[in-house]
N, CA, C and O of each residue as an XYZ file, in Angstrom:
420
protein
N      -0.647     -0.028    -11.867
C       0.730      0.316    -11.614
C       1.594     -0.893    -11.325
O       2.815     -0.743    -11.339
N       1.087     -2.034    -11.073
C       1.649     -3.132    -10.543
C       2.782     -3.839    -12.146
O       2.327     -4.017    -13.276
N       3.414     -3.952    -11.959
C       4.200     -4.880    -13.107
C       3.587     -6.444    -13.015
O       3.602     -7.161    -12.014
N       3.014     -6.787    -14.414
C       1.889     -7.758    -14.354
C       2.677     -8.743    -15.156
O       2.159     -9.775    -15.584
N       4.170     -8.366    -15.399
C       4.777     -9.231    -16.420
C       5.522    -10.193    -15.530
O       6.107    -11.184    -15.968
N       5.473     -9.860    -14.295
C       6.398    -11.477    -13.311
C       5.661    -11.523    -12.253
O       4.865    -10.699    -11.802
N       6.067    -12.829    -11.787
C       5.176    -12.897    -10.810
C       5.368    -12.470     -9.727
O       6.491    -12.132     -9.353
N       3.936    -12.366     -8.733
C       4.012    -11.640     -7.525
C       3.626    -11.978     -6.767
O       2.404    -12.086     -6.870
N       4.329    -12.504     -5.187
C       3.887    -13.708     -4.422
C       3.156    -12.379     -3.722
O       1.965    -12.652     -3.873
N       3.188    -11.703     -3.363
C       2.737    -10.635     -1.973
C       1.668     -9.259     -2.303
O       1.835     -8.077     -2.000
N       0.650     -9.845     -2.959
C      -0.017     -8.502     -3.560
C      -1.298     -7.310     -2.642
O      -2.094     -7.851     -1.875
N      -1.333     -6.412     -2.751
C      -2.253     -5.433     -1.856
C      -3.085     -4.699     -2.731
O      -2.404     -3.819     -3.256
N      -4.456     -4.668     -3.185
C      -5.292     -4.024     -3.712
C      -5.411     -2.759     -2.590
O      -5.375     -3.131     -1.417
N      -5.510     -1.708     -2.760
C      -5.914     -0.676     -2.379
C      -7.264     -0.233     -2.475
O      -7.818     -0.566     -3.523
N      -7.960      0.442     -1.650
C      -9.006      1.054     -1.961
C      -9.409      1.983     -0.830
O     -10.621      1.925     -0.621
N      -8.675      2.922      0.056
C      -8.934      3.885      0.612
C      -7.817      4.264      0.974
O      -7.012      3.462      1.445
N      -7.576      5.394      0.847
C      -6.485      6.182      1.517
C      -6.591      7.333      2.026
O      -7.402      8.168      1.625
N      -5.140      7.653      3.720
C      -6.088      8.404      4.409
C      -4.521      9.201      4.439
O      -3.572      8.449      4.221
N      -4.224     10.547      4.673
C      -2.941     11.019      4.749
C      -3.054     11.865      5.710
O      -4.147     12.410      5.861
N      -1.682     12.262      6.815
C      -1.439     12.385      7.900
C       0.178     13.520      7.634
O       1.310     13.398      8.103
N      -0.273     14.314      6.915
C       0.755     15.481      6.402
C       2.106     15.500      7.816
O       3.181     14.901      7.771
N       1.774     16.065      8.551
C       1.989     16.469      9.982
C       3.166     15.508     10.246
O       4.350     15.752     10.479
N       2.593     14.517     10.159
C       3.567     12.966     10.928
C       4.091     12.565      9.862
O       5.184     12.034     10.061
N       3.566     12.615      8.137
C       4.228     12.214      7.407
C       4.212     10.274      7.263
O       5.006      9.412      6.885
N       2.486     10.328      7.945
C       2.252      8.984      7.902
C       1.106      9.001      6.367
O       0.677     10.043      5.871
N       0.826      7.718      5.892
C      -0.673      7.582      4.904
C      -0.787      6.245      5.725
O       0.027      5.457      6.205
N      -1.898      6.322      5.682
C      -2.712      4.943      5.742
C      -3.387      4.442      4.742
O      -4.231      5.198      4.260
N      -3.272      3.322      4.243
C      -3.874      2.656      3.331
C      -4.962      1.190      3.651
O      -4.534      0.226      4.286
N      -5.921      1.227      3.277
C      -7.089      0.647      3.628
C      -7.065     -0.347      2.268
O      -7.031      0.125      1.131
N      -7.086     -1.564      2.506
C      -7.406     -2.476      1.218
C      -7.664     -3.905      1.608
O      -8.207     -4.112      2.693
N      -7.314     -4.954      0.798
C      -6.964     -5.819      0.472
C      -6.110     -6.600      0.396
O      -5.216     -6.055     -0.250
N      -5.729     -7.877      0.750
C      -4.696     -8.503      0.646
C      -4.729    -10.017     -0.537
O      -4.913    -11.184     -0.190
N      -4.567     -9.671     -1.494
C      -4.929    -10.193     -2.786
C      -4.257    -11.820     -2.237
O      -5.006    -12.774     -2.022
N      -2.925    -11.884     -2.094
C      -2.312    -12.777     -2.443
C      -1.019    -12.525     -1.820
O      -0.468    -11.442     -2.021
N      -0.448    -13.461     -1.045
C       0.825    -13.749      0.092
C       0.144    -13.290      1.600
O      -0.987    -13.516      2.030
N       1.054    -12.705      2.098
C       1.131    -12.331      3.510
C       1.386    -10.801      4.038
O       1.201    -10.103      3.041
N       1.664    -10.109      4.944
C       1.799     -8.653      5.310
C       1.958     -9.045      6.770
O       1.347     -9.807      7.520
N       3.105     -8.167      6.904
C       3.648     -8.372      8.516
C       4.396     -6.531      8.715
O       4.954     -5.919      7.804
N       4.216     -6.107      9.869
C       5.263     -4.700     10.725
C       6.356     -5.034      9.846
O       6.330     -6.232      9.563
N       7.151     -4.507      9.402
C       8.649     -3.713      8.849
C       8.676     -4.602      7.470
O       9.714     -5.045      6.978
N       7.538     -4.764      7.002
C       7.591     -4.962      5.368
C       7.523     -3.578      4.992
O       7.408     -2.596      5.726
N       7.639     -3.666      3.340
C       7.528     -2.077      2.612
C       6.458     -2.778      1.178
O       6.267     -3.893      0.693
N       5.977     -1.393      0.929
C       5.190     -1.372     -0.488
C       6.149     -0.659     -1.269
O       6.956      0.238     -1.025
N       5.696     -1.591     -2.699
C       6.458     -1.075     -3.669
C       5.693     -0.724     -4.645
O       4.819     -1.486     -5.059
N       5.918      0.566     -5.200
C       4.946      1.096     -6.253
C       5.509      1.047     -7.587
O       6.599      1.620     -7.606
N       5.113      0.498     -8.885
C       5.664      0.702     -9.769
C       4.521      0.847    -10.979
O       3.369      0.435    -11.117
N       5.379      1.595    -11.731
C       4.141      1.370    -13.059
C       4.206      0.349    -14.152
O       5.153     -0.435    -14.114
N       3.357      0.252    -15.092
C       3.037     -1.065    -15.471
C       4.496     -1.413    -16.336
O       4.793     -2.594    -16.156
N       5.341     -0.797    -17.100
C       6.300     -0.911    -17.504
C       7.699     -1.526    -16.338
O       8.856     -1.886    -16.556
N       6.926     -1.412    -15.178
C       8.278     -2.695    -14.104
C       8.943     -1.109    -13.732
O       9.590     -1.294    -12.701
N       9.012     -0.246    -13.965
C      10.408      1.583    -13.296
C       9.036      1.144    -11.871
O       7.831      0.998    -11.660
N      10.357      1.114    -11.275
C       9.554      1.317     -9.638
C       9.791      3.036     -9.491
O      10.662      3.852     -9.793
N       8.176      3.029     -8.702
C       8.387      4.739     -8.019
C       9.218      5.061     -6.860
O      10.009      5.987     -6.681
N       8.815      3.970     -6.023
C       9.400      4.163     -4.840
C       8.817      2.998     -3.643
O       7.885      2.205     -3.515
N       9.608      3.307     -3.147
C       9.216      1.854     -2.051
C       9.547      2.349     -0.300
O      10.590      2.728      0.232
N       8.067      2.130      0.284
C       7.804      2.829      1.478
C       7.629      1.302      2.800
O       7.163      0.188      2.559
N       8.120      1.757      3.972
C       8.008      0.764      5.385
C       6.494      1.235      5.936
O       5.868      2.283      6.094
N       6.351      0.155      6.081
C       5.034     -0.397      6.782
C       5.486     -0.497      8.115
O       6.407     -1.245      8.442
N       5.032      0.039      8.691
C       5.354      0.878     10.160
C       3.884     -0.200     11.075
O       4.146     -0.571     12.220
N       2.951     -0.461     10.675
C       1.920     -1.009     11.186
C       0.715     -1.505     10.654
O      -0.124     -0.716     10.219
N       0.532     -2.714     10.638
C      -0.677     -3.562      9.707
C      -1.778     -3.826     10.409
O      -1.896     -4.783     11.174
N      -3.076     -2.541     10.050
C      -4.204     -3.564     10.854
C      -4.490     -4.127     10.926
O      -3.740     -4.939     10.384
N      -5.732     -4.862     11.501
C      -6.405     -6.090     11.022
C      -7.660     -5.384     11.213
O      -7.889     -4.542     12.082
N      -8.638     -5.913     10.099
C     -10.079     -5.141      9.796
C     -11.013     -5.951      9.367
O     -10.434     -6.862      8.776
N     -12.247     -6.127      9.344
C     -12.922     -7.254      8.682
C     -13.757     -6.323      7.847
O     -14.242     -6.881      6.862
N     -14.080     -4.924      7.997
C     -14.994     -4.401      7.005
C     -14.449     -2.739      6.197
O     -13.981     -1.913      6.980
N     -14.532     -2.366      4.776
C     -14.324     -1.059      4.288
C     -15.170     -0.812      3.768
O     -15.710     -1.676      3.078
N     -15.653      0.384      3.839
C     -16.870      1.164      3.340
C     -18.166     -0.272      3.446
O     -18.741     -0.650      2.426
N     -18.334     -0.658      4.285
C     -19.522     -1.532      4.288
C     -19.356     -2.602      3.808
O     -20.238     -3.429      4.038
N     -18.382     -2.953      3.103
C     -18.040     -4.480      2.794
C     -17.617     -5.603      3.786
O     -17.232     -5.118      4.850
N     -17.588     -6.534      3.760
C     -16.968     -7.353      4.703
C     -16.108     -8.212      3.885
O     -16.535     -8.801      2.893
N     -14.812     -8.290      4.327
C     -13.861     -9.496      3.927
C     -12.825     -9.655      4.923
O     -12.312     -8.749      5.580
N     -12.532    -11.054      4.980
C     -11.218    -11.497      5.838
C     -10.296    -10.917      5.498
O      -9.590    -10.392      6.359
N      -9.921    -10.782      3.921
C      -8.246    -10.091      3.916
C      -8.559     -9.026      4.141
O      -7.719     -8.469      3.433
N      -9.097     -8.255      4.561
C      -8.782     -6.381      4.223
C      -7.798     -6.236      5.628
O      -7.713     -6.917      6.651
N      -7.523     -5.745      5.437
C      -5.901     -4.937      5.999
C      -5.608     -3.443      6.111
O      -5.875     -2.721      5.149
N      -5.172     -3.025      7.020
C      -5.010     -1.967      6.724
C      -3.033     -1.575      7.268
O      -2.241     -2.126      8.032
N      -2.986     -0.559      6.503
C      -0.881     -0.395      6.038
C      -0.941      1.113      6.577
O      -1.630      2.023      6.116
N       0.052      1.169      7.795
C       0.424      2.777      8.036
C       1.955      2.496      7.157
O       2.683      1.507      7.063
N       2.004      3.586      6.712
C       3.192      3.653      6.016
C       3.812      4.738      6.350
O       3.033      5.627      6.696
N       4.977      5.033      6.386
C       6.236      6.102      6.904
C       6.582      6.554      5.936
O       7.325      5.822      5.283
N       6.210      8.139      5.242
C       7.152      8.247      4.253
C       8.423      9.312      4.487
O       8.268     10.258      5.260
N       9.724      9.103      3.757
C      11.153      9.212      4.240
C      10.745     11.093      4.933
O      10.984     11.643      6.008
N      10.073     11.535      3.692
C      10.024     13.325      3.853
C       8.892     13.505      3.192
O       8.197     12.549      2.850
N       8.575     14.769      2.935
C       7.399     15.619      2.761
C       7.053     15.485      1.159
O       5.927     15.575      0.668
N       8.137     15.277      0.544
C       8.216     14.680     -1.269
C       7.796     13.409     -1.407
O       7.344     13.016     -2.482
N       7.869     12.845     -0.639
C       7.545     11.321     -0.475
C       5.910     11.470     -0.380
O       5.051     10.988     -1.119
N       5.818     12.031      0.403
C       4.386     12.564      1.024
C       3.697     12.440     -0.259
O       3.218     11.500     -0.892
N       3.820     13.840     -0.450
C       3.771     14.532     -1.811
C       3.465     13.429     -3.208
O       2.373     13.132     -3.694
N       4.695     13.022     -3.577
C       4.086     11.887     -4.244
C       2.944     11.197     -4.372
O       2.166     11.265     -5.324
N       2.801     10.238     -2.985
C       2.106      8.915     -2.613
C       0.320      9.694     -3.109
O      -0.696      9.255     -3.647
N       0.736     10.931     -2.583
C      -0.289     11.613     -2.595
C      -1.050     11.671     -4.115
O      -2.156     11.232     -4.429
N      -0.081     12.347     -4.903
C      -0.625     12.523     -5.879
C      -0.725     11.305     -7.358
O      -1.048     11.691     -8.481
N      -0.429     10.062     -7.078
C      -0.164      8.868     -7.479
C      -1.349      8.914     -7.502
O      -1.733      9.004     -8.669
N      -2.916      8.884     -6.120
C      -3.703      8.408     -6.338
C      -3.775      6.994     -6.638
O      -4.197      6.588     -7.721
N      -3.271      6.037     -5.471
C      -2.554      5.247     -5.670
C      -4.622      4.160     -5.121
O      -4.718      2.969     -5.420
N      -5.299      4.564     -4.726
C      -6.547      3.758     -3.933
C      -6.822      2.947     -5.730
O      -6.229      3.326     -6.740
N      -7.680      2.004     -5.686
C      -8.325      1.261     -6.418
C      -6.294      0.521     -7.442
O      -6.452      0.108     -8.590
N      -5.258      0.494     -7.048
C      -4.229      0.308     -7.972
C      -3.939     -1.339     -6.726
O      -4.424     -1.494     -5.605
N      -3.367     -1.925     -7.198
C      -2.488     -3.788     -6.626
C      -1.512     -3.102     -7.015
O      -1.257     -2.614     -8.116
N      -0.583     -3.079     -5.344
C       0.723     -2.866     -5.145
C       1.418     -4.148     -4.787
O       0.649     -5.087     -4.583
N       2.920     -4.439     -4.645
C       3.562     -5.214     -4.393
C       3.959     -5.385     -3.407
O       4.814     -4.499     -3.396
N       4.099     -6.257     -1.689
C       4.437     -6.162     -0.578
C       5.981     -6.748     -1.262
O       6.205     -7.415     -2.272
N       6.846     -6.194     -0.266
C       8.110     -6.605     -0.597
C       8.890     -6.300      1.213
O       8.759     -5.351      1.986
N       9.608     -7.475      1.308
C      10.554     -7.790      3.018
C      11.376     -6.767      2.232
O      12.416     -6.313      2.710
């Protein structure tokens, strides 16, 4: 989903995701490919043609050293806020785990 045609200083591999209907939070479990991740950044989802889906705040960045039994320094983990229940909805059905998203200030 990532637009692979420019470059991208701030990238996030995904590979677990956890959703929180209720609060209207997801958590995302991954990777931090390439740049940095800090509180009140947002992910940006787009498909490979560059049409962004939508772009969500990072409300809180873990810090993790292991997923599903792996160990790595970058893994990270992203609570994300989405606006409403469509948002939700979406992120949801994107099936967005195993996709490199774009961190964007």
């Amino acid at each position: 989903m990532a637009n692979k045609n420019k470059e991208i200083l701030n990238t996030y591999k995904i590979r677990v995701v956890y959703g929180f209907k209720e609060k209207l939070k997801i958590v995302l479990l991954g990777e931090l490919e390439s740049g940095k991740v800090d509180d009140g950044m947002s992910i940006k989802v787009t498909f490979d043609s560059g049409l962004e889906i939508g772009k969500w705040k990072i409300i809180e960045v873990l810090h993790t050293s292991f997923i599903n039994q792996n160990e790595n320094p970058n893994f990270k983990g992203l609570i994300i806020k989405c606006k409403n229940l469509a948002d939700f909805e979406l992120l949801k059905t994107l099936r967005v785990y195993d996709e490199v998203i774009e961190l964007v200030h």
